[in-house]
N, C-alpha and C positions, 0 to 999 in steps of 0.2 A: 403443138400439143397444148391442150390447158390443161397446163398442172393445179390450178385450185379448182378444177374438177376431180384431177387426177386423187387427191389429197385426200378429198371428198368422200372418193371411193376409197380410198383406202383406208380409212378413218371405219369405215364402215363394212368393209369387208376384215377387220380387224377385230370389229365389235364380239363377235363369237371367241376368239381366242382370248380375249380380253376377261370377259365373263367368265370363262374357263380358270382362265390364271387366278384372278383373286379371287376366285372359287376354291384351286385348290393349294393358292396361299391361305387360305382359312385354316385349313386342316392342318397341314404340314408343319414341324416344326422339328424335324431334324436333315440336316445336310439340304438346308435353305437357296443358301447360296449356288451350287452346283446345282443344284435342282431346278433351281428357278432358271437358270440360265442354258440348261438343257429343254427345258420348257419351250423359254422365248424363243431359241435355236429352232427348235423342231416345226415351231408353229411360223413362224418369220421364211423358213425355206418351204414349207409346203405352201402360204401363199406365195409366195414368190413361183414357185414351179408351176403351183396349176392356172395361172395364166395363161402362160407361155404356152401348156396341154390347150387348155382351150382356145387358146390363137390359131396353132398349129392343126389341132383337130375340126376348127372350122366349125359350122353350124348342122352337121351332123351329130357331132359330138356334144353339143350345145341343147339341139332335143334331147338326145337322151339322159343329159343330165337334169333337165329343166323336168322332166317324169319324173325322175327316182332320185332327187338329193335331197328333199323335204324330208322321205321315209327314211334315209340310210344314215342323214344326220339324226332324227327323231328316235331310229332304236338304236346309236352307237352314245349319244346322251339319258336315252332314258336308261339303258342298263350302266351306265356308268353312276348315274344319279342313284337309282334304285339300290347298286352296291354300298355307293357312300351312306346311303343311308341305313341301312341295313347293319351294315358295318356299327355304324353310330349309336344303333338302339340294341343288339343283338350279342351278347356275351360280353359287353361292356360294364363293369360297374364300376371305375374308379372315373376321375377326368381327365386321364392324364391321355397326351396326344399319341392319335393312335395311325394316324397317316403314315404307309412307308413311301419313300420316293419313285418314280413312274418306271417301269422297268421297259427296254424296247419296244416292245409289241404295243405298251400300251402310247405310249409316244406316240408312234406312228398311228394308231387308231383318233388321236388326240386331230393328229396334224390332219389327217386328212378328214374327220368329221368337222372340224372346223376351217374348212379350205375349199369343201367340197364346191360352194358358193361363185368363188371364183374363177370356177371352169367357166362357168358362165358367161363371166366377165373377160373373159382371153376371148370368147368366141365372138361376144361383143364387140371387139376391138379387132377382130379381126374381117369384124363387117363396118366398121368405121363408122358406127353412132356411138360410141365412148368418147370420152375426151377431147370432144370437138373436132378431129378430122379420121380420115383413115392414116393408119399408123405403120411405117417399115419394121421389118421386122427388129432393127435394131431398138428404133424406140420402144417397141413394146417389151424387149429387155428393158429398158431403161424404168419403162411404167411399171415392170412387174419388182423388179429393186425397190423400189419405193417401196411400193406396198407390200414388201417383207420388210425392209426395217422398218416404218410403219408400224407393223405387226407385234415384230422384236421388243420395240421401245414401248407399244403399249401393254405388251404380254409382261415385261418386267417389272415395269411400272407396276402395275396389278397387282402381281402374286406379291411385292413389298409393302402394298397399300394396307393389305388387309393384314399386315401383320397389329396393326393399329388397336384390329380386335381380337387379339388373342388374349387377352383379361375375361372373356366370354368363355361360359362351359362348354367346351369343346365337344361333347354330345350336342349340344343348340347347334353350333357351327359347322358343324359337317350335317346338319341336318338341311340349315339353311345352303348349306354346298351342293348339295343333294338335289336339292328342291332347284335353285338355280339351273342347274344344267338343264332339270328335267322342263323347265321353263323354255331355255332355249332352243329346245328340242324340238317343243309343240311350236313355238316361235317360226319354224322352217314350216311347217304347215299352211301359215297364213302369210 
């Protein structure tokens, strides 16, 4: 297995949840800590999982993903964005922080619009052009751990970077939150 391919990919199949996180460490500013780490958790195990789905599921599973994950990441980000923003300009007049922390459901919407990508990449790997050879199934646990801690360490990282800019009117910030997502959205398009 080439792991500084493996890295590669995970670096970059991370890059959505990454943008996510100090997305919405932007906005957030109570119960940080648990939050954020429920976050990197949520996002760190659905990459990791849907690997493993798209290894197992084969290149069946591979088309139908490679049709409909552009769209299903594009409206699970654009109404996420559109809320934050909405949020941000819409009954707001003070700037005091108005984020509450992610509640189940939306977790799991989190983890799988930004995971969705790596079905791809299990299936990849299970046709053996990833990583330089074809891989047993063990290794591709081994490949799909990576690329949730991967995930994990750059999801945390994230959401504490942007605490940096929280001296910014938190209306701007959840605007530019907003906008972000909606970006990475259209991003799955192209």
């Amino acid at each position: 297995m080439n792991y500084a391919e493996l890295i590669v990919i995970a670096l970059v199949l991370a890059l959505d949840a990454t943008v996510y996180s100090f997305s919405y460490g932007l906005i957030l500013r109570v119960r940080r800590a648990v939050s954020s780490l429920w976050l990197a958790l949520t996002v760190g195990a659905f990459q990791m999982a849907m690997p493993l789905l798209g290894f197992w599921g084969g290149q069946e599973l591979r088309s139908y993903v490679d049709a409909w994950a552009p769209w299903i990441v594009l409206a699970v980000f654009l109404l996420l964005g559109l809320g934050i923003i909405r949020h941000a300009w819409v009954g707001q007049e003070d700037e005091a922080a108005s984020a509450t922390p992610l509640g189940l459901f939306a977790l799991l919407l989190v983890g799988i619009a930004t995971a969705i990508d790596a079905l791809a990449v299990g299936a990849c790997m299970a046709l053996g052009d990833l990583v330089g050879c074809c891989l047993c199934p063990s290794q591709v646990v081994l490949a799909a751990g990576i690329v949730g801690i991967i995930t994990f360490v750059c999801s945390l990282s994230a959401f504490h970077l942007a605490r940096l800019l929280h001296r910014l009117p938190t209306r701007w910030l959840e605007t530019l939150a907003g906008l972000l997502l909606i970006a990475l959205g259209v991003k799955q398009l192209f």
